[in-house]
N, C-alpha and C positions, 0 to 999 in steps of 0.2 A: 907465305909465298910472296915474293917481289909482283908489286903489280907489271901487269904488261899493257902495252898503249894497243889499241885498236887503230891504226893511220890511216886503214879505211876497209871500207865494207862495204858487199853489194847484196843482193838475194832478187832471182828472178821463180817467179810461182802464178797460178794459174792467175793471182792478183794483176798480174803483170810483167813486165820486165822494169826492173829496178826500183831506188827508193822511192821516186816519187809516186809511184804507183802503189807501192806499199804503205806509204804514210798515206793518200787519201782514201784507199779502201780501210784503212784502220781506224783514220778518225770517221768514216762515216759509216762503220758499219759493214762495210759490201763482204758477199762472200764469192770467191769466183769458180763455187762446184755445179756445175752442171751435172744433166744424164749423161750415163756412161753412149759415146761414139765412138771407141777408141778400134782401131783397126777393127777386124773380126769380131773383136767382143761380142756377145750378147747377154748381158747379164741387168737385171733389177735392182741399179744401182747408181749413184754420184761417184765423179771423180773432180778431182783436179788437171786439166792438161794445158800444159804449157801453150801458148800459139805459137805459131811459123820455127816450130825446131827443125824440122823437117825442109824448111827453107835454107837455112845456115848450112854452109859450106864450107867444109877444110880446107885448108891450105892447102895448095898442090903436093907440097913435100910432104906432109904427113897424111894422106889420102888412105892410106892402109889403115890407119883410126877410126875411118869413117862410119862410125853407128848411132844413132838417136842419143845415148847418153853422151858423147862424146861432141857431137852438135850440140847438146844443151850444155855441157862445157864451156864449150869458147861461147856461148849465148850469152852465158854469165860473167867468164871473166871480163868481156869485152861493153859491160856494162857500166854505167856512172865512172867511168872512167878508171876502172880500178883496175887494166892492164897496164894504162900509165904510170899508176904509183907503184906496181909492181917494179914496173922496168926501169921508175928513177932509183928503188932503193936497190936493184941490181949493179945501179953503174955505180950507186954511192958504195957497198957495200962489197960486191963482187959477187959473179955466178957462183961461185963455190961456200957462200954466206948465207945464201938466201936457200932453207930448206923448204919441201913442198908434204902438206899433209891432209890427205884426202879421205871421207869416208862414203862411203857406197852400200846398198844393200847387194843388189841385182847387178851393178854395172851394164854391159851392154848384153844383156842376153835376151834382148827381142831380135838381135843380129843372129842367134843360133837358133830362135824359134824359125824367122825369116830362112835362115841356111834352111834347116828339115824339111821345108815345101820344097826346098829345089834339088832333092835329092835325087842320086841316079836312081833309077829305073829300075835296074839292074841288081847292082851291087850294092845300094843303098848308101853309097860314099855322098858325104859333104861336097858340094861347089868348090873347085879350086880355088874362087876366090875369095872364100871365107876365113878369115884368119881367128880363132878363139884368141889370141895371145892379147893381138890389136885391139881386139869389142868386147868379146866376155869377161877376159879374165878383170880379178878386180883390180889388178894394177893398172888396167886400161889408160882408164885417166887421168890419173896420177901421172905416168908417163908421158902423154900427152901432153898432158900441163907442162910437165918436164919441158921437154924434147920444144912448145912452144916459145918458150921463154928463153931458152939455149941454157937452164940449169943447171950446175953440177953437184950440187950439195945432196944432203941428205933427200930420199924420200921414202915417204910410204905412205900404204891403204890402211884404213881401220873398216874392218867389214863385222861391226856387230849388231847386226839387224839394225834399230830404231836407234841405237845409241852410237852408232858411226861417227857421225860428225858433229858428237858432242866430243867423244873422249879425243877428237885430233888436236881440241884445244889444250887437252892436257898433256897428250904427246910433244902437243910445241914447246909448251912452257918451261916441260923437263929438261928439252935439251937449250932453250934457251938459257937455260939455268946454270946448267953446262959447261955453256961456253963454246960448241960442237956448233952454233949460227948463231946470227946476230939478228934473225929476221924469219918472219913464215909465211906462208900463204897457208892457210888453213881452210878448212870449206866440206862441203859435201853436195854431191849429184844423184840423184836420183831420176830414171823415168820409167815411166810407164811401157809395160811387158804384157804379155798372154801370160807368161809363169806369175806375178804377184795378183794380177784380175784374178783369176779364177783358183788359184793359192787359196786367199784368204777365205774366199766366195766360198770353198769345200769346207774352209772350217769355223764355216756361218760367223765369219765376223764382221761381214760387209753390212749394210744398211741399204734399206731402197727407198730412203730420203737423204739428205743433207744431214749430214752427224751432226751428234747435240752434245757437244762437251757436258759430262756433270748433270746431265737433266733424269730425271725422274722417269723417262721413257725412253733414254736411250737405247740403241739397240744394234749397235755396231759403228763400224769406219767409213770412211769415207776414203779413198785410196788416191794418192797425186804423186806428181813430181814437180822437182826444182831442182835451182843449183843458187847455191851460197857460199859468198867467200868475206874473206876478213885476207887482212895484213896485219902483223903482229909481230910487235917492236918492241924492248926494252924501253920503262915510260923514265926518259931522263928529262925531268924538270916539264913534262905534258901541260898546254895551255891548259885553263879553265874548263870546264864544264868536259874536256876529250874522256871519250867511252875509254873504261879500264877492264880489263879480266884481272879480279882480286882472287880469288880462288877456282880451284878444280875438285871434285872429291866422285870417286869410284867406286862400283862394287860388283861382285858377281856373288848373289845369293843361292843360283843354280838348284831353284826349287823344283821346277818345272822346264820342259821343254820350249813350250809356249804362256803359260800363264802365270803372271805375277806372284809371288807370295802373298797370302790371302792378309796379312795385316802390313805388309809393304814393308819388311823387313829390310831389302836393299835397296829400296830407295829411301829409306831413314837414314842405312847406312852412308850413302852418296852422300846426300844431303848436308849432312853433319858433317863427314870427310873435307864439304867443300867451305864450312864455315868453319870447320878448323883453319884450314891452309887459309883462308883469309880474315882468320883471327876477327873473326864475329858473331855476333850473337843472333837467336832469332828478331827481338827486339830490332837492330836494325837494320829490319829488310822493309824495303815500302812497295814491293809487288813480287810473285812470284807466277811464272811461265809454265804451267804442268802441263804435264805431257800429255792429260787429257786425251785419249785416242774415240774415248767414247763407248769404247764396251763396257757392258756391265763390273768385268771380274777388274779390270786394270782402273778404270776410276775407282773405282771405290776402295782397292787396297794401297792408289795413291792417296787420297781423299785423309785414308786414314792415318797413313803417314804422316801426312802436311800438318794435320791439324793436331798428332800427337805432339808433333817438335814445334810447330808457330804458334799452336795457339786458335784461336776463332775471328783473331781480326785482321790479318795479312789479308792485303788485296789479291785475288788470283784469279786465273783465267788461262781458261787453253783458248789459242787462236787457230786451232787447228777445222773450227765450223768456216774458218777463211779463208786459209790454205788446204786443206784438207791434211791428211797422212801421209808425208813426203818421202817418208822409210826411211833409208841411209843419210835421205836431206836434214831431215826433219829438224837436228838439233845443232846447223848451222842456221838453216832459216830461222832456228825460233832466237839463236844469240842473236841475230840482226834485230829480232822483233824487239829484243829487251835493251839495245842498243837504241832501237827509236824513241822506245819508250821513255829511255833516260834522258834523251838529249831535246826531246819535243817536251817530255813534262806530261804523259798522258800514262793514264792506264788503260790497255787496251782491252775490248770487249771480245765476246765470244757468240758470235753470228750463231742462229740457228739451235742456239740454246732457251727453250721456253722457258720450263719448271725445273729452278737449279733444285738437285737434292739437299735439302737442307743437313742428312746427315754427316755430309762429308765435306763440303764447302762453305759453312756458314758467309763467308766473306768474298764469295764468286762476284765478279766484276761482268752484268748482260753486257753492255752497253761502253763503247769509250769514252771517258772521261777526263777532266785534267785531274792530276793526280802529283807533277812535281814528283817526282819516283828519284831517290838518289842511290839508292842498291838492288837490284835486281836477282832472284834469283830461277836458274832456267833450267827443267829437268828432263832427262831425254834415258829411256829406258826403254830394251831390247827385248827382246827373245830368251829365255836362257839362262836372264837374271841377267842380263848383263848395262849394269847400270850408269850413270851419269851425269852427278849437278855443275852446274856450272855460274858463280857471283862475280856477278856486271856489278858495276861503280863510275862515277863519274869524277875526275878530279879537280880537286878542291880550287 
């Protein structure tokens, strides 16, 4: 695979709004899960929630948009300035160049729980002014993005549960590849709903402390939202040290509905997929970003992936004890995460992780560290089997 330049990237999560928020909760450890307060809620649990989403305001013209995911949107686009770079490589490039690639679990469907309360009486009909097209569906945002930017090139959703807005980078790639744009905004949104709280909560995968990536007592998730975006360019002649996507690699093992294949059969497949297309070996990776969700069945059939294909001394860490489980976000936030990592020189720690299990992570990273990281690799895996690795690189 031709590398591609990353020419900038944001990610806002319960850490904060933007990089700098997320570099110093990373070098110092912080985790930003609190008890669950989340609307209605009541459940014995952490989450991650964004502040002031609910503050942020649409645009007049596109007001029809207006849902929780859709505010955390333009939250994010409109952070570190990454609306700007968007809108230069538009004029440099053209609306019809610049395609848009989003992935989502949920989208906006706290806007259909919210419609249900306000039903008729009577007839039981939805609020007229409830639009599913606008908030739930998963095009939602996508569109939005669109329609803000005044876009005309290609777009789409990638809605595979956990691994969304890992595989949007591989979607970019292809048709950068193509020839079809010459540029992407790539990213994933996710927020918090009454369907994903008490979702998971039924199929006891929640936790009622702070998730423990990788530990010895883990005992479920920790559930959040974000939103993460990149810009993504063909890397012609990229300064020194600028963050690259070197490879992509994919898979649907479709073992289960909801739970991993017990020795992580597709996510070896990923994995490997994605050091093919970047023509590299386990050897030189200096960190890897697992998906780490913290339940029993999914670390451990990661675990045992990782350390069939690396090996026992790759540095690794989920930072999901610091973002929590973003869903649809998850695997834009965590390419920003390996994107910091590469460009700061750190390996990032994993909050809230005690007693790493030593059978499956011998090379677990508690604590951030400097570490000088030059490839990076970041795994994001679904529901379904539907898998996702993704290798970060720095140029030479």
């Amino acid at each position: 695979m031709t590398p591609i330049q990353l020419s900038a990237y944001t990610a806002t999560t319960c850490l904060g709004r933007g990089l700098a928020a997320t570099r110093t909760a990373l070098a110092s450890g912080a985790s930003g899960l609190a008890p669950c307060a989340f609307e209605t809620v009541r459940l014995d649990t952490w989450i991650g929630e964004v502040p002031g989403v609910d503050d942020q305001a649409l645009p007049a013209p596109l007001a029809e948009y207006d849902c929780r995911n859709n505010r955390l949107t333009l939250l994010g686009l409109e952070t570190d300035s990454f609306a700007d770079h968007v809108r230069e490589a538009i004029g440099r490039l053209g609306r019809d160049r610049v395609g848009i690639f989003l992935g989502t679990s949920t989208s906006g469907i706290l806007q259909t729980e919210l419609a249900y309360r306000r039903r008729d009486g009577v007839t039981g009909a939805l609020p007229p002014d409830f639009s599913y097209r606008a908030t739930h569906n998963s095009f939602s945002l996508t569109e939005f993005t669109r329609r803000y930017f005044g876009l005309e090139g290609i777009a789409m959703t990638v809605s595979t549960a956990c691994s969304s807005s890992a595989k949007v980078f591989a979607a970019a790639a292809r048709q950068l590849a193509l020839g079809t744009i010459d540029a992407a905004i790539v990213g994933g949104v996710d927020s918090l709903c009454l369907t994903t709280l008490y979702g998971f909560a039924s199929l006891q995968l929640t936790s009622s402390r702070p998730c423990r990536p990788y530990d010895l007592a883990r005992d479920g998730i920790s559930i959040a939202e974000g939103a993460a975006f990149a810009l993504l360019e063909r890397a012609t002649a990229p300064p020194a040290g600028t963050v690259l996507l070197l490879g992509t690699g994919e898979s649907s093992d479709a073992y289960h509905m909801s739970a991993p294949h017990p020795e992580g059969l597709g996510a070896r497949l990923a994995m490997e997929g994605a050091l093919r297309a970047a023509n590299l070996s386990p050897a030189d990776f200096d960190y890897i970003n697992l998906h780490g969700t913290a339940t029993p069945a999914n670390d451990a059939a990661e675990g045992k992936a990782v350390t069939a294909l690396f090996g026992a001394t790759t540095p690794c860490s989920s930072t999901k004890g610091a973002t929590g489980h973003t869903l649809g976000a998850a695997g834009a936030v965590e390419a920003v995460i390996c994107a910091l990592a590469l460009e700061d020189g750190l390996l990032p720690g994993s909050p809230g992780t005690e007693t790493v299990d030593p059978d499956l992570a011998p090379a677990y990273v508690q604590r951030t560290r400097p570490g000088a990281p030059r490839r990076a690799l970041s795994n994001s895996f679904g529901f379904g089997g539907s898998n996702c690795s993704l290798v970060f690189g720095v140029a030479p």
